[in-house]
C-alpha positions as CSV (number, residue, x, y, z in Angstrom):
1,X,7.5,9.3,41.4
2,X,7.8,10.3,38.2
3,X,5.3,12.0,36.0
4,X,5.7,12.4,31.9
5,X,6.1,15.8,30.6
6,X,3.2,16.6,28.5
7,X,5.6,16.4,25.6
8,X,6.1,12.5,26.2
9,X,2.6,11.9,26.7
10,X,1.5,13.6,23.8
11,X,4.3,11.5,21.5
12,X,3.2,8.3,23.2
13,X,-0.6,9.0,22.4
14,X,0.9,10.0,18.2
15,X,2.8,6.4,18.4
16,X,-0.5,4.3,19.7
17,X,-2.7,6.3,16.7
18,X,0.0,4.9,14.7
19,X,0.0,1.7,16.1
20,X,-3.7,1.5,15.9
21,X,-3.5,3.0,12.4
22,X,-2.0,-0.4,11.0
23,X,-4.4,-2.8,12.2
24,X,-7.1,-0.3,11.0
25,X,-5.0,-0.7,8.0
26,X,-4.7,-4.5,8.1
27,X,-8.7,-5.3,8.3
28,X,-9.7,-2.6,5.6
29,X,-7.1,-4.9,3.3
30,X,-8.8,-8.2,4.8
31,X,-12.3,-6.6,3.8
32,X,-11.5,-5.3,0.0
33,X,-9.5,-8.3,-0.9
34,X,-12.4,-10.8,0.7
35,X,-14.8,-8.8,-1.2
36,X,-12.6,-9.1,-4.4
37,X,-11.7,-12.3,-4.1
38,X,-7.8,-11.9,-3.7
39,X,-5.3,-12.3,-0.9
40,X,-3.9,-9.5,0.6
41,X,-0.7,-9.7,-1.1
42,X,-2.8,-10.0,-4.6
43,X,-4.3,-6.3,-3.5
44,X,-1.5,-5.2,-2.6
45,X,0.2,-6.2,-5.6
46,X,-3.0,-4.3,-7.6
47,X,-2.0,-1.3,-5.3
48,X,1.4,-1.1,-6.8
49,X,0.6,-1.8,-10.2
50,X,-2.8,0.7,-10.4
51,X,-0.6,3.6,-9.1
52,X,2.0,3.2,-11.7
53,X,-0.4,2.3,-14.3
54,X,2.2,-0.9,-15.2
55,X,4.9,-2.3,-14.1
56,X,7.7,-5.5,-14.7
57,X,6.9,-8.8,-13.2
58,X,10.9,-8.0,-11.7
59,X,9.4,-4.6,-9.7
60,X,6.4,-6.4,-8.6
61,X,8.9,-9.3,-6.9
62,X,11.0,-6.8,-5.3
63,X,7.9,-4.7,-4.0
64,X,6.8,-7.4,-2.4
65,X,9.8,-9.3,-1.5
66,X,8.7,-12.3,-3.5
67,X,10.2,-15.0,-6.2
68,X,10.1,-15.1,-9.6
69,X,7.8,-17.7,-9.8
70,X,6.0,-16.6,-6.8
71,X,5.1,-13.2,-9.1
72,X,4.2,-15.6,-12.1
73,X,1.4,-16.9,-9.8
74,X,0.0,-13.6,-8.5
75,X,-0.2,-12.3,-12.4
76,X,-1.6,-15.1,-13.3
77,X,-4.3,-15.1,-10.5
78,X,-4.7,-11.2,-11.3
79,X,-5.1,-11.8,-15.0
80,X,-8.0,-14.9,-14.0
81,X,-10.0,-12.4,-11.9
82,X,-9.8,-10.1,-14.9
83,X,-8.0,-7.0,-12.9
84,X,-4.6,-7.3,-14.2
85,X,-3.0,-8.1,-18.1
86,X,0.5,-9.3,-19.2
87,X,1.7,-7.3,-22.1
88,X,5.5,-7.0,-23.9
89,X,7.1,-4.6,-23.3
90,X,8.0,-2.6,-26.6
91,X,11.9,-1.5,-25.5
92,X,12.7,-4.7,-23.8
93,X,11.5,-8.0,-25.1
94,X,12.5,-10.0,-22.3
95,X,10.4,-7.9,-20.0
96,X,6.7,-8.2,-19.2
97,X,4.8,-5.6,-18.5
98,X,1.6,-5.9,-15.6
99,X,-0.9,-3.7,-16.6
100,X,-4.2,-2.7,-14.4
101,X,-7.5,-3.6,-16.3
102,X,-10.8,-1.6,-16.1
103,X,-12.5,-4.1,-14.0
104,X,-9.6,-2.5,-10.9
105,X,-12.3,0.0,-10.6
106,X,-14.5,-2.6,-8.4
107,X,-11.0,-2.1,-6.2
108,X,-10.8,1.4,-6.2
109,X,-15.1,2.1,-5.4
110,X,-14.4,0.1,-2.6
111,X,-11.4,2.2,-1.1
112,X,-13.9,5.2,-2.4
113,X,-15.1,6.0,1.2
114,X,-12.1,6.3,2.8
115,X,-10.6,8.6,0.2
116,X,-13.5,11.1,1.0
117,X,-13.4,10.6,4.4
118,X,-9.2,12.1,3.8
119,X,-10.2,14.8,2.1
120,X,-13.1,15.6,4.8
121,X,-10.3,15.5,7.3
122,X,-7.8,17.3,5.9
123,X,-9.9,20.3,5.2
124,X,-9.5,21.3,8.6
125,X,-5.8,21.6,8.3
126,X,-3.9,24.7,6.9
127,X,-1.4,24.4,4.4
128,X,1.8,24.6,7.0
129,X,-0.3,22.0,9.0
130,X,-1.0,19.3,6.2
131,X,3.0,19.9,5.0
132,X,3.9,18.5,8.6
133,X,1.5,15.8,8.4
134,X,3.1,14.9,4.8
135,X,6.9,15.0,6.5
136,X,5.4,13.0,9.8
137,X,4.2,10.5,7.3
138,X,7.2,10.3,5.2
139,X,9.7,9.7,8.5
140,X,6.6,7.4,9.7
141,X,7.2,5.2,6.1
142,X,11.1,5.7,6.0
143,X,11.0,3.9,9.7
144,X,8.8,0.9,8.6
145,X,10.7,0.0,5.4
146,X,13.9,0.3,7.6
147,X,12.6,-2.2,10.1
148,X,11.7,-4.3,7.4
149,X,14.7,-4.5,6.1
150,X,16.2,-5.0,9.0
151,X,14.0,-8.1,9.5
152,X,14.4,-9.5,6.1
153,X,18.2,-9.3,6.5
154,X,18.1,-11.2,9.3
């Protein structure tokens, strides 16, 4: 018979969180976008342009591995609800520009718990500790966007 060393069973216990971690994930998306009135991809497309503050129509595609007119849809959808604008950009004409309105707050109050709850949580760690974390995280990312590129090239 054989038995795991506590080594393996501590890694298999990491990988479920992690598992776990994206359907906890999944439904907090489900819950701010029902509440907003977008589709998951429309928040996640708020996501990517609220962090940068603006980006092209062309990044937002790519991001989201979607078509050209597939992204003129989503803006336009963004700019209806009021959370996103369309604006020229000044050193390329031919590019537009997605830019997060202040009405993205409503998305941002929502995510509002969870942030404090991070903060909560990582108070307990040291500073060697929460460096770890960061580089467990990174590898964790760095593995998901190779998978799914893997699956997209298939």
């Amino acid at each position: 018979m054989s038995r795991s060393s506590p080594k393996a069973a501590a890694a298999a216990k990491l990988l479920d969180e992690a598992r776990g971690l994206s359907g906890d994930f999944d439904r907090l998306s489900q819950a701010v976008a029902g509440r907003v009135g977008l589709s998951q991809t429309d928040l996640l497309a708020m996501d990517l342009i609220s962090r940068d503050h603006e980006v092209t129509a062309g990044q937002l595609a790519r991001e989201l591995n979607l078509t050209t007119g597939a992204i003129t849809g989503l803006i336009d959808r963004l700019q209806k609800a009021g959370l996103a604008r369309r604006a020229n950009d000044p050193k390329d004409r031919r590019r537009v520009l997605v830019r997060a309105t202040v009405k993205e707050q409503r998305i941002s109050e929502l995510y509002r718990p969870l942030a404090s709850g991070l903060r909560r949580a990582i108070d307990d760690y040291s500073e060697d500790e929460l460096a770890m974390l960061t580089e467990f995280l990174s590898k964790l990312r760095s593995a998901l966007r190779a998978t799914t590129e893997t699956i997209d090239s298939k």
